[in-house]
DSSP file (Angstrom, degrees, kcal/mol; ACC not computed):
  #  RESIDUE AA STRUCTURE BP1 BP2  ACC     N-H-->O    O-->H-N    N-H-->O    O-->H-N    TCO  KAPPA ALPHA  PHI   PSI    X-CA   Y-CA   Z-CA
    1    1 A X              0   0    0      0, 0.0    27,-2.3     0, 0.0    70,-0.2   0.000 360.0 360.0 360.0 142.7  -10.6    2.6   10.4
    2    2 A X  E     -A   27   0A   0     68,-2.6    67,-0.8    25,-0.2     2,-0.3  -0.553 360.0-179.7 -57.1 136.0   -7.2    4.2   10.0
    3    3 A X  E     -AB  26  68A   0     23,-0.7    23,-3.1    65,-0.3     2,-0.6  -0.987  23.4-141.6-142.8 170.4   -4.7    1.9    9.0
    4    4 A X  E     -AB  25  67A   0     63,-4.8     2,-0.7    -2,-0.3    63,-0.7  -0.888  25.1-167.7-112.2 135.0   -0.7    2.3    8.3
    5    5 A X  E     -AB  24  66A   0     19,-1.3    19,-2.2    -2,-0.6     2,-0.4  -0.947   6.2-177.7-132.6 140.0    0.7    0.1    5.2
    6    6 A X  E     -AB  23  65A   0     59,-1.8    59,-1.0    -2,-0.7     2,-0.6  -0.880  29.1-117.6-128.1 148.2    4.1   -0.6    4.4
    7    7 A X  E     - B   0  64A   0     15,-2.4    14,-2.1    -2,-0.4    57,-0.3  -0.757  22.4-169.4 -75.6 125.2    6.3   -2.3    1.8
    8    8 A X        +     0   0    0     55,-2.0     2,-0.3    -2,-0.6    12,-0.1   0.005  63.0  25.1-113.5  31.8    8.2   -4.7    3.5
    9    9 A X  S    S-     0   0    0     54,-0.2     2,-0.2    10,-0.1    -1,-0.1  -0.919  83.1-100.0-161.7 141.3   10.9   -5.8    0.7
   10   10 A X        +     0   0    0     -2,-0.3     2,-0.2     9,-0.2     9,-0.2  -0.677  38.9 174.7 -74.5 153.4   12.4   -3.9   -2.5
   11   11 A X  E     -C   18   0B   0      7,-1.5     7,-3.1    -2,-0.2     2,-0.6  -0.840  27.5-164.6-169.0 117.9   11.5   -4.4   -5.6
   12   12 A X  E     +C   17   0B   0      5,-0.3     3,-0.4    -2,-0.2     2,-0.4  -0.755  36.2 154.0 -78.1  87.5   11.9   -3.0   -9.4
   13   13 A X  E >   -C   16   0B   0      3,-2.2     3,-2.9    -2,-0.6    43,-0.1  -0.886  53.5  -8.8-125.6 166.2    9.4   -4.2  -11.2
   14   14 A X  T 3  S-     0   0    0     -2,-0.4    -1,-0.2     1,-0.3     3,-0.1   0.880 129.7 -47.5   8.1  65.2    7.6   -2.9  -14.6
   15   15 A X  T 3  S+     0   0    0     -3,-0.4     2,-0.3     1,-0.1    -1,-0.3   0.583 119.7 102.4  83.3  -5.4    9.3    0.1  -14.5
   16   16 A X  E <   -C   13   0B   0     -3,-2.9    -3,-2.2    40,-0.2     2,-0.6  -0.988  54.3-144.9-131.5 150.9    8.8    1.1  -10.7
   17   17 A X  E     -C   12   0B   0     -2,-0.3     2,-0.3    -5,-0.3    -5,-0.3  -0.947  11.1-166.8-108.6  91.8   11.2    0.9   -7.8
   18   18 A X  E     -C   11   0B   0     -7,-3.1    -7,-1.5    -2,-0.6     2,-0.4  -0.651   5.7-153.9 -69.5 134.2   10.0    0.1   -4.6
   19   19 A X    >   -     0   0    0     -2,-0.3     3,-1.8    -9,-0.2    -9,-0.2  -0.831  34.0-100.3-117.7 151.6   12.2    0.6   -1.5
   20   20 A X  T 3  S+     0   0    0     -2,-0.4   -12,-0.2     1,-0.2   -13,-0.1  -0.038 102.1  28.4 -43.8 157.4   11.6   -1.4    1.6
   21   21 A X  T 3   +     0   0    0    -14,-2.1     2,-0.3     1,-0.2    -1,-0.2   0.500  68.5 152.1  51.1   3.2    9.4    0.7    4.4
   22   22 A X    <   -     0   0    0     -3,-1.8   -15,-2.4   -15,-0.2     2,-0.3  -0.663  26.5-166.8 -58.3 133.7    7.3    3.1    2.4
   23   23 A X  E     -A    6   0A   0     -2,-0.3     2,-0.2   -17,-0.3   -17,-0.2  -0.892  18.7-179.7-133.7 136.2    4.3    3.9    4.4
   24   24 A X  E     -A    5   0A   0    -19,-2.2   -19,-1.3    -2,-0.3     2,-0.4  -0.997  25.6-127.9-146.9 150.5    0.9    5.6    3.8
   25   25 A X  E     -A    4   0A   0     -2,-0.2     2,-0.4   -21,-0.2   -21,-0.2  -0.542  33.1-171.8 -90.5 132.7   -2.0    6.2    6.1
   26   26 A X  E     -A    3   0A   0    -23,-3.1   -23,-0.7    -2,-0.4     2,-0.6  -0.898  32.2-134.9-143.8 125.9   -5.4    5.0    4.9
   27   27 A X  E     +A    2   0A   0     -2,-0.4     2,-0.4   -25,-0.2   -25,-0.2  -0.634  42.7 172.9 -64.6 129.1   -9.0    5.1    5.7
   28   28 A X        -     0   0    0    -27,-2.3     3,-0.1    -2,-0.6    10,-0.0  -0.925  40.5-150.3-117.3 132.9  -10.1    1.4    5.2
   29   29 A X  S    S+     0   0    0     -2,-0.4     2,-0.5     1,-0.0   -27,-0.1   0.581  92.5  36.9 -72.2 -18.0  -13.5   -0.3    6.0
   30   30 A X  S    S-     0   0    0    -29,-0.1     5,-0.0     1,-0.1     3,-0.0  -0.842  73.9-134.4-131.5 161.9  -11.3   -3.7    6.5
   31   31 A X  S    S+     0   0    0     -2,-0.5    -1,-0.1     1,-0.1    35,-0.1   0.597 105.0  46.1 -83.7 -16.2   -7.9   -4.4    8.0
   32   32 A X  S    S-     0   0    0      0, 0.0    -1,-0.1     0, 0.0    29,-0.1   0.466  94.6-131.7-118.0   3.7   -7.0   -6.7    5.1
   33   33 A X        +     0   0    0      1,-0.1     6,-0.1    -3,-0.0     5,-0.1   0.566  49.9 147.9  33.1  38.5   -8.0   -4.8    1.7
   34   34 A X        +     0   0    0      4,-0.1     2,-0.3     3,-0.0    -1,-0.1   0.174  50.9  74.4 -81.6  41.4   -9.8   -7.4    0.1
   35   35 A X  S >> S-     0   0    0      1,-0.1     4,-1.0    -5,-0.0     3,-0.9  -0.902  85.4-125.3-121.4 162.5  -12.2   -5.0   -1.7
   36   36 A X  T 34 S+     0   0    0     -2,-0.3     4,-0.5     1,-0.3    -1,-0.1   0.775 105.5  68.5-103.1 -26.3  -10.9   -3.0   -4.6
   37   37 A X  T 3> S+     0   0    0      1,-0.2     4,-1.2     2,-0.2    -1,-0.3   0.628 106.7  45.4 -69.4 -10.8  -12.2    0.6   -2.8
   38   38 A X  H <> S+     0   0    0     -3,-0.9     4,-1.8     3,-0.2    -1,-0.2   0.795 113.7  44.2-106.7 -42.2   -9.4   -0.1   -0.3
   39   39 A X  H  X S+     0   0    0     -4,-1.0     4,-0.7     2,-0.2    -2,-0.2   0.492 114.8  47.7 -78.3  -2.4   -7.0   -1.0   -2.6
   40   40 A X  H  > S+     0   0    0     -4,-0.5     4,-3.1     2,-0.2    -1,-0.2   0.691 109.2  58.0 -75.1 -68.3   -7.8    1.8   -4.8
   41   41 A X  H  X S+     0   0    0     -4,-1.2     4,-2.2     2,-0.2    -2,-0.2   0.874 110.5  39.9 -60.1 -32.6   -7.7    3.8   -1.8
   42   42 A X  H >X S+     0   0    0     -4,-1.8     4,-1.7     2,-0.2     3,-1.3   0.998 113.8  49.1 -87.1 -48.2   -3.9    2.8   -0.9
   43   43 A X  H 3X S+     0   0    0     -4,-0.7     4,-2.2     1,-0.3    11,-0.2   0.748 102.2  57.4 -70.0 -30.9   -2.4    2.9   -3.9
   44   44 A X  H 3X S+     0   0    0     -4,-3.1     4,-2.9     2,-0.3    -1,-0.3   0.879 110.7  55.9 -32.8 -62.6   -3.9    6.4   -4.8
   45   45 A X  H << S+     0   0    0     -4,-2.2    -2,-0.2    -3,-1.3   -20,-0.2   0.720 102.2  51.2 -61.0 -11.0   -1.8    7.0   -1.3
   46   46 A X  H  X S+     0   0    0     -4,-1.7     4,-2.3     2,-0.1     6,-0.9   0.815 109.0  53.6 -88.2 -35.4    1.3    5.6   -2.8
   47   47 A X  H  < S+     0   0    0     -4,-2.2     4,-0.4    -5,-0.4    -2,-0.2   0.910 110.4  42.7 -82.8 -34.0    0.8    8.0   -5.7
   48   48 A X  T  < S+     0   0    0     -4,-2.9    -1,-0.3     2,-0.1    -3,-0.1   0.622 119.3  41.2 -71.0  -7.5    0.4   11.3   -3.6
   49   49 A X  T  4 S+     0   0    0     -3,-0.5    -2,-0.2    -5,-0.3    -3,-0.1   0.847 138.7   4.6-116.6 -28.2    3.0   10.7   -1.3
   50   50 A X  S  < S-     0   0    0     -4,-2.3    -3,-0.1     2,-0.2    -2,-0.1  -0.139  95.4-116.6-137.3  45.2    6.1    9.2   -3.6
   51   51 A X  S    S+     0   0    0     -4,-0.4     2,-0.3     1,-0.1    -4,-0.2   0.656  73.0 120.1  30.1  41.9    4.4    9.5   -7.0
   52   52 A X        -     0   0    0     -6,-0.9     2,-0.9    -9,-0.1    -2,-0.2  -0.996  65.5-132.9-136.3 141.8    4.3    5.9   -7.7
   53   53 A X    >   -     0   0    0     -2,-0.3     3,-1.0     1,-0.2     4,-0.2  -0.711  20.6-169.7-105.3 126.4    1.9    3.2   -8.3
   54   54 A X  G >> S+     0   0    0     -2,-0.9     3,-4.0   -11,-0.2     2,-1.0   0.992  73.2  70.3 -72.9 -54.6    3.0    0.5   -6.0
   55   55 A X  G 34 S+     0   0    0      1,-0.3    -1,-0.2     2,-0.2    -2,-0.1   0.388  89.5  58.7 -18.4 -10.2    0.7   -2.2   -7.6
   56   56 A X  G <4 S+     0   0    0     -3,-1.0    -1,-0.3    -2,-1.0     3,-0.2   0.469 115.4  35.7-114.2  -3.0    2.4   -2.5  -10.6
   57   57 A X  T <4 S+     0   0    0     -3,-4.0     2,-0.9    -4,-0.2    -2,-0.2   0.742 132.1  31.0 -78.9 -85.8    5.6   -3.5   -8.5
   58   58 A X     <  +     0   0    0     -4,-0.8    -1,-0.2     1,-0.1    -2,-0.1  -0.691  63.6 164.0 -92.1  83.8    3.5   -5.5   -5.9
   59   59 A X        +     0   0    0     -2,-0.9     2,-0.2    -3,-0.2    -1,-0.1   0.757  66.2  70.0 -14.8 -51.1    0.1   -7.2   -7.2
   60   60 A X  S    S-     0   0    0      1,-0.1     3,-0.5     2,-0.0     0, 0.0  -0.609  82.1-134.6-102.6 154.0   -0.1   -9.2   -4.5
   61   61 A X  S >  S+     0   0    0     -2,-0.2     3,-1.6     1,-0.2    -1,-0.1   0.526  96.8  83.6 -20.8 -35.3   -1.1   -8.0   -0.5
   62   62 A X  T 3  S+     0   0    0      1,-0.3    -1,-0.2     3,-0.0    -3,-0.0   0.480  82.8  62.0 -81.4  12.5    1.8  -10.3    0.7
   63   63 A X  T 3  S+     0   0    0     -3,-0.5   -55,-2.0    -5,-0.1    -1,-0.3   0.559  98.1  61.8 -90.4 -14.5    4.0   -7.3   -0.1
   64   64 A X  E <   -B    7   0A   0     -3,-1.6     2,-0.5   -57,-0.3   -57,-0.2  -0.749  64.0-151.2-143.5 127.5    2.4   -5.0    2.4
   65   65 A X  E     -B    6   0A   0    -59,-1.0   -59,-1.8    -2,-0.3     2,-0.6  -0.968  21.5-159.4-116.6 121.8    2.2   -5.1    6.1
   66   66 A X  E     -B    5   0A   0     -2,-0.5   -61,-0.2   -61,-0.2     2,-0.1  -0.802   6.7-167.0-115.0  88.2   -0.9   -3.3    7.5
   67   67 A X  E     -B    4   0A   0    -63,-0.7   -63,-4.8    -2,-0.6     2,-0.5  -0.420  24.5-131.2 -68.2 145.2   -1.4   -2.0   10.9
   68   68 A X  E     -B    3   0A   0    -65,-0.2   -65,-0.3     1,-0.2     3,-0.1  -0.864  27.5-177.9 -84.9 112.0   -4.5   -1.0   12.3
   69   69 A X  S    S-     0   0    0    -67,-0.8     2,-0.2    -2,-0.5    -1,-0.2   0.848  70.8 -23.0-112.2 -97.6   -3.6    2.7   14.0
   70   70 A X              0   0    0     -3,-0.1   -68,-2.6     1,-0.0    -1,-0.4  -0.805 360.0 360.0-133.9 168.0   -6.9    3.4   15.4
   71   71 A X              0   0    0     -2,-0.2    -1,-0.0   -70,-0.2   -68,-0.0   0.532 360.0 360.0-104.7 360.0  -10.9    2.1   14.4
């Protein structure tokens, strides 16, 4: 499934700056990326599109709002 994820707060943390509302489009098997290929897979999308790895800002999922765009 396609899904859209976004940052939904700012945050500087270790050295990267996240701004509220970055979005990246991601093939997922799940809607909720508890598997590490999904989470792999978005953050690998944060890094082509604003050359940053959001994970080292935001650990956690609760950071991220993830819509389903089509299955």
């Amino acid at each position: 499934m396609l899904c859209k994820v976004t940052t939904i707060r700012a945050i500087t943390a270790n050295g990267v700056k996240v701004e509220k509302g970055m979005s990246v489009e991601v093939i997922s098997q799940t809607s909720n990326f508890n598997n590490g290929k999904d989470r792999e897979a978005m953050r690998q999308a944060f890094i082509r599109k604003y050359g940053i790895d959001v994970t080292k800002a935001m650990p956690s999922l609760t950071f991220f709002q993830i819509d389903v765009i089509s299955h």
